[in-house]
N, C-alpha and C positions, 0 to 999 in steps of 0.2 A: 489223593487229597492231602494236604498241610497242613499241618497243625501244628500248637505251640502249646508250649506246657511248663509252669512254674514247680520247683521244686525246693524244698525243703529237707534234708537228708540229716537222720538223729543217729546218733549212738556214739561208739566209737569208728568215727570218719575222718579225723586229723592224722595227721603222720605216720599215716599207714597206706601214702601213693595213691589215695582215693583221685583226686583230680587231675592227675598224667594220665590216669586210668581213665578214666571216665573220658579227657580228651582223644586219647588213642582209640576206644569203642567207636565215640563218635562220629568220628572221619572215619572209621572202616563203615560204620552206617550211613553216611555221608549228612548226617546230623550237623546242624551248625547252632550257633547258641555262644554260651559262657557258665562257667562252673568256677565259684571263691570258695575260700573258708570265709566262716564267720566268728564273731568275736565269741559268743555263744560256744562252739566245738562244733556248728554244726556245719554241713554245706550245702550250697544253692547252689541252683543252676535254674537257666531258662535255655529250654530247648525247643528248635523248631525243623521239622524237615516233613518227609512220609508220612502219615500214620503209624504203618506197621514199624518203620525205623526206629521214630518216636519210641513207641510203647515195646520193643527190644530193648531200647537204650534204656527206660525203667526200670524194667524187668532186671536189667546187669546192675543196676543202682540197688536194686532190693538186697543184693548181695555185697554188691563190693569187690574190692580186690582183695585177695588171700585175706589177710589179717585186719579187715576190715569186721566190725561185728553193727551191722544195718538195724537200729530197732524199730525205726519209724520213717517212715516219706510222707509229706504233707504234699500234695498235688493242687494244684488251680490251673485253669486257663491260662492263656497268654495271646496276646493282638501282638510280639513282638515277632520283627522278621528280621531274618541274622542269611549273612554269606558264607561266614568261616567259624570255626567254632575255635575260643580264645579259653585259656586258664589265666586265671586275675589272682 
């Protein structure tokens, strides 16, 4: 089953490769979607693929890459559907 899922990603997530990262997991999961920064520090993404893919590619978000320090993920739903997954 598919699904989609909004994210909200808090702490320190800026200039520490968080969304090369997070694009490179998601093509190994074959996730598609889109992951910014925001003006705020924080970053977004809307992802959609698997299930289990999905909620992998969360679960790596809760962490980060090395020097990422994750305090908070805000999750909601998503109707969006994606083919390739893009960094903005």
């Amino acid at each position: 089953m598919k699904v989609g899922k909004h994210l909200l990603i808090h702490g320190r997530v800026q200039g520490v490769y968080f969304r090369e990262s997070m694009r490179e997991h998601a093509e190994q999961l074959n996730v598609c979607g889109w992951v910014r920064n925001r003006l705020d520090g924080s970053v977004e993404a809307t992802i959609y693929g698997d299930e289990s893919a999905v909620m992998l590619l969360i679960e790596w978000a809760r962490r980060g890459p090395p020097h990422a320090q994750v305090k908070q993920i805000d999750i909601s739903n998503s109707d969006e559907i994606f083919t390739h997954f893009e960094k903005r």
